[in-house]
N, C-alpha and C positions, 0 to 999 in steps of 0.2 A: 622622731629620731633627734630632732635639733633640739625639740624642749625650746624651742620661740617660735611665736607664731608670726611675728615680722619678717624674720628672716626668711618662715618656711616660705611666706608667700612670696618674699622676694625671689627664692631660686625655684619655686614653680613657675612665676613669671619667665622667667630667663629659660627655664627649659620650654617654654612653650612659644617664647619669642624664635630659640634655637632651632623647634623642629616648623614654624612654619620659614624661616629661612633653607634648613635643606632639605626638606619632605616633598618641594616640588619640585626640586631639583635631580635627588638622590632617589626618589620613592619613599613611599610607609615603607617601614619595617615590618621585618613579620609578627612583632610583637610590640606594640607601640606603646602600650604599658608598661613593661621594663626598659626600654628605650630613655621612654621620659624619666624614669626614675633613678636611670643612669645617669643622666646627663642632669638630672639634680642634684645628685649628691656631689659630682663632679665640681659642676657649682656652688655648692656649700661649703666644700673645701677649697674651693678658690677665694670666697667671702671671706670666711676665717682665717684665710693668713691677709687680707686684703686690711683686716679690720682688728686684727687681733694688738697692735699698737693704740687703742684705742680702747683696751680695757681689759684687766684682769682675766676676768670670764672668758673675752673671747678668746685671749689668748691661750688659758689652758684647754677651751674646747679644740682649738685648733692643733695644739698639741698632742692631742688626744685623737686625735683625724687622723694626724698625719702619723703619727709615731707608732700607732695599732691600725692603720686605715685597714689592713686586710682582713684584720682578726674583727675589727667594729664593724666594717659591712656584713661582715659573716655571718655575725650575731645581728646584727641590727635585719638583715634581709629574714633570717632564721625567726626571730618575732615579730615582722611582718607579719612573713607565710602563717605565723600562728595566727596572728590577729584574726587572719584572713579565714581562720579557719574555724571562726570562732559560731556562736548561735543563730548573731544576725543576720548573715546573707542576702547583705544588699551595701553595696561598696558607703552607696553617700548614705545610709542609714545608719552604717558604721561614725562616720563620720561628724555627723548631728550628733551621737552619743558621745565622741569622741571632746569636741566639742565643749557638751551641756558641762563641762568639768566643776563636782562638785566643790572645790577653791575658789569658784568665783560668787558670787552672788546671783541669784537668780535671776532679776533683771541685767546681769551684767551678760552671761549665759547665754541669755535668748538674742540681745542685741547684733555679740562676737557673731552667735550661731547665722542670724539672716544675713551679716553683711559679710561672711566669709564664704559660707555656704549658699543660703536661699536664695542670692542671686538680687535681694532688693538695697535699695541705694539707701545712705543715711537717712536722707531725706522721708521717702517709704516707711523707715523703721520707725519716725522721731513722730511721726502722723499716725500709725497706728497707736504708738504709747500716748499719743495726745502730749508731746513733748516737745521740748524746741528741740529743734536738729544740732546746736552744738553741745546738747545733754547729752544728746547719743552720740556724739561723734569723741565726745571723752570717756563716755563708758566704755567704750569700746577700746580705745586707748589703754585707759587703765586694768581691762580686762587682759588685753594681750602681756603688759607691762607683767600684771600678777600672776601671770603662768609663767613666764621668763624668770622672772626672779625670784618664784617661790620652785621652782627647780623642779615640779612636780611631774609626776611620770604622765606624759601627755598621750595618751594612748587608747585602745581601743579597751571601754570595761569589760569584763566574763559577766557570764551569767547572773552571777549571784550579787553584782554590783548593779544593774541597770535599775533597779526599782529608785534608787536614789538623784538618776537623772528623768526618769521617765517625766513629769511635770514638767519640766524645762520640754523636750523634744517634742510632747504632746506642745505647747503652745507654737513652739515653732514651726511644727507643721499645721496649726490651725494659723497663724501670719501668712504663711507664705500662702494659702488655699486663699484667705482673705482678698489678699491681694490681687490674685487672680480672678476671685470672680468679681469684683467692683478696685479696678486700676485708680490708686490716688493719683496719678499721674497720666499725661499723654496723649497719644489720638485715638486710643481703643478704647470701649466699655471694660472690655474683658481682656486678662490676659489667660489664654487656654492653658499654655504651658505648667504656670504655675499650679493650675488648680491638677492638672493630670498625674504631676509631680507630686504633690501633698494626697492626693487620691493614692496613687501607687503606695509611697512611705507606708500611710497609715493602713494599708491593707496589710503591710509586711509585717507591720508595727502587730496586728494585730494576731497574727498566724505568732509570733513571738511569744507574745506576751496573752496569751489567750483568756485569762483567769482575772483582767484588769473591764470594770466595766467603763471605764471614762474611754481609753481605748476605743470599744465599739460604741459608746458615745458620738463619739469625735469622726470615727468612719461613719455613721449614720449620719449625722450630720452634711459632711462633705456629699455624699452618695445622691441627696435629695436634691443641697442645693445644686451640684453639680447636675441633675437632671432636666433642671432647666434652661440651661445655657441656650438651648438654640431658641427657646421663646424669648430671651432677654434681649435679643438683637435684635432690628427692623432690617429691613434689605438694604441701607444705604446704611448701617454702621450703628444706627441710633438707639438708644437704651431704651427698653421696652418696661415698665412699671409690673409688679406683679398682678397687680388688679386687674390690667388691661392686657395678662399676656395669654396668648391661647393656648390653655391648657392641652391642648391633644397634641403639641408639640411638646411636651415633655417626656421624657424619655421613663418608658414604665419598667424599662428593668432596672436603671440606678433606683430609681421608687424602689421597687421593691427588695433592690438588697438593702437600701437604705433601712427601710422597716424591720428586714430580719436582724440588720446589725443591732436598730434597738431593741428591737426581742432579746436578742443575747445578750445586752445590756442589764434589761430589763431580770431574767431570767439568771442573774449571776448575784441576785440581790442586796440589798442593804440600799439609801436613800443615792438619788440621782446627783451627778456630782453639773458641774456647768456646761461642760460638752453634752450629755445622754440630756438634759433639761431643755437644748437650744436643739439636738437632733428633734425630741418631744413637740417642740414648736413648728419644725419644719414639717415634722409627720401632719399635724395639723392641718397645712396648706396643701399635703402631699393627697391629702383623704378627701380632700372638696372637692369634687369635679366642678364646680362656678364656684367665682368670689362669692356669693349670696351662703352658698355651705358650707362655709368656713365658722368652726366655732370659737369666735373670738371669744366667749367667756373664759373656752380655757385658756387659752392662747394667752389672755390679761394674770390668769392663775399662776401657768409657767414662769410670766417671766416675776409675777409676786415672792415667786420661789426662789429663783435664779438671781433677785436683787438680796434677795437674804444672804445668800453661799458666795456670790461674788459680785459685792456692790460695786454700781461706777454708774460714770454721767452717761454713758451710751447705752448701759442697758436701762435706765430711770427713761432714757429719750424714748426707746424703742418700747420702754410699757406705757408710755403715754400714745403713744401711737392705738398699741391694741385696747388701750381704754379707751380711748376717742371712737376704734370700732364698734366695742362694744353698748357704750354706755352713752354717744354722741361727741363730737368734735367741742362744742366745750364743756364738756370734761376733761378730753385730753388737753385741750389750748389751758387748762389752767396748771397741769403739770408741768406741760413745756413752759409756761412763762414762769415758774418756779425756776427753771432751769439755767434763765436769761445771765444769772448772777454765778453762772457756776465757771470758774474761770478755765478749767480743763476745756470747757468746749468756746471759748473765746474765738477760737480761727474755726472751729469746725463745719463747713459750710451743711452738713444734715439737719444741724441746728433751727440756724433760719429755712431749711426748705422743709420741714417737718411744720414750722410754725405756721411758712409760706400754705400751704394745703389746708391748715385746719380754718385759718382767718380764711379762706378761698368758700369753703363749704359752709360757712357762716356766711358770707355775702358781704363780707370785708374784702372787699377787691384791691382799692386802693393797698392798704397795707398787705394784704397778699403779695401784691404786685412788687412793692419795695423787698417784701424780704424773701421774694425768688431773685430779684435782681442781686441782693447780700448775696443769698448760697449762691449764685455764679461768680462773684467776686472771689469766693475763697478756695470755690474748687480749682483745681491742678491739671482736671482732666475734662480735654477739649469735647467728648462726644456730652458729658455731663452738662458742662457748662452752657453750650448748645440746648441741649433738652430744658434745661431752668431759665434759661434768659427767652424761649418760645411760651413756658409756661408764665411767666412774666408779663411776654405782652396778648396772652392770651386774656390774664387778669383785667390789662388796662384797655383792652377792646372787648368785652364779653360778649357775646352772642345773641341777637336779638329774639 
């Protein structure tokens, strides 16, 4: 309605400040979604004459408030309702496409979308881009800035427009799942919430958009890793490795939706895009019952694919990894030390604990040892840091 995304969040703050002032006083309302929506708009036309000496714009928006307020709610509440009534049917799903607004740049898109919506902090965002944090903290800026001032209809797209944001939305609900299931930040391994939430979306995503195979990609994916969450935690909090997690604790109905979603994937044909490529990997791990039947050939195949369609230093990390399974640890320690120079992953502490492992199963303990102490320096998240600084001095006392 406001067409600024600064503002909006300004007078959703203020109505959400408002109703935890009188809701424990007064009671909920029996509608607490028009309520708030009340008492923002309210607030928005209090903003607008507040601030409307302050600048052209505001001031004929304010004008325009006040001078039509009855007839502009009217209409304005009346293309809500439409909004609302539109394909998607899921409020924040709405709103991620609202959002991914094709004016902005695509990383600009995904950045606005996590720190407005998915709940993660600059910081979250600028570490999954592998970015510093006040790159994102100006894209994001500039993002809000160029929908304010390019005056664009900031709104929910129909039908026949989503294919042009789908890309953006898909990634954003692949961050946010990211997030959730290995926390860059904090005292948890895992954030549950986040992955239930990107789980949810992408199921809705997918009843929508039925005809998209990166879609059921991207849910196959989530479905698998999401099925292991309770083997990835030990009883006191602590991050469980997948090699060493007991497999009969995973959950074999995500597995199996997992699988059928790449079937349908699979089954909707033409070549696999980077989500259906990275579900194909987890199928992999999802189909061994022991780490021993695990087929790392293909596994090293996958991601030879996946580094084609979507180059970067994490997935080159993560195929030195399955080469190392496949073909020995140096093999892969000479990828990863290709890597050393790669400045994207300069703070990334996977880096050095990737390296840390390989030099470890070669009988390089010493330097094992130093570059698990590194990746505990650089991680953010306390159960992690924990688990690598024990693998540390595991290196420098080994077992007799």
């Amino acid at each position: 309605m406001l067409r600024d995304v600064g503002l909006a969040e300004e007078v959703a703050q203020d109505a959400l400040v408002t109703a935890l002032e009188r809701w424990p006083r007064d009671g909920i309302p029996d509608n607490p979604g028009a309520w708030l929506m009340t008492t923002a708009k309210n607030s928005a036309i209090d903003h607008l004459r507040r601030r409307k000496l302050h600048g052209l714009k505001h001031e004929e928006l304010g004008r325009e408030l006040e001078s039509q307020e009855e007839v502009r709610q009217a209409q304005a509440l009346a293309d809500f309702e439409a909004a609302l009534e539109d394909d998607i049917g899921d409020d924040l799903l709405r709103l991620v496409f609202t959002a991914c607004h094709p004016v902005l740049s695509p990383e600009a898109r995904v950045a606005l979308t996590l720190r407005v919506l998915g709940g993660l902090t600059t910081d979250e965002i600028a570490r999954a881009f592998l970015i510093a944090e006040p790159t994102v903290a100006q894209r994001i800026v500039r993002a809000k800035r160029t929908l304010s001032e390019a005056r664009v209809p900031f709104e929910v797209p129909r039908k026949d427009a989503l294919a042009a944001r789908l890309e953006s939305v898909l990634e954003v609900i692949y961050l946010i799942f990211n997030e959730g299931y290995a926390a860059t930040r904090g005292d948890d391994w895992m954030r549950p919430a986040l992955c239930e939430e990107a789980l949810r979306l992408g199921r809705i995503l997918a009843e929508l958009v039925p005809a998209q195979p990166e879609v059921h990609g991207l849910v196959g994916l989530m479905e698998i890793q999401a099925s292991r969450a309770a083997a990835r935690i030990g009883p006191s909090g602590e991050p469980i490795l997948l090699l060493e997690q007991n497999r009969a604790r995973w959950d074999q109905l995500l597995i199996h939706r997992g699988l059928a979603a790449l079937e349908r994937a699979e089954q909707l044909g033409g070549a696999f895009g980077p989500y259906a490529l990275q579900a194909a990997i987890a199928a992999c791990h999802a189909r061994a019952h022991t780490p021993t039947e695990t087929d790392w050939m293909r596994i090293a195949a996958l991601y030879d694919a996946l580094a084609q369609i979507a180059p970067s230093p994490i997935v080159e990390l993560n195929r030195a990894v399955a080469i190392a399974m496949a073909f020995g640890p140096a093999a892969g320690l000479q990828l990863v030390d290709a890597l050393m120079s790669e400045s994207q992953l300069t703070g990334y502490h996977l880096l050095p604990s990737v390296r840390g492992d390989l030099l470890a199963k070669l009988g390089r303990t010493d330097e094992a040892c130093a570059e698990f102490k590194r990746a505990a320096s650089l991680t953010r998240n306390v159960r992690e840091r924990d688990m690598l600084l024990q693998r540390a001095a595991t290196c420098a006392s080994p077992p007799r």
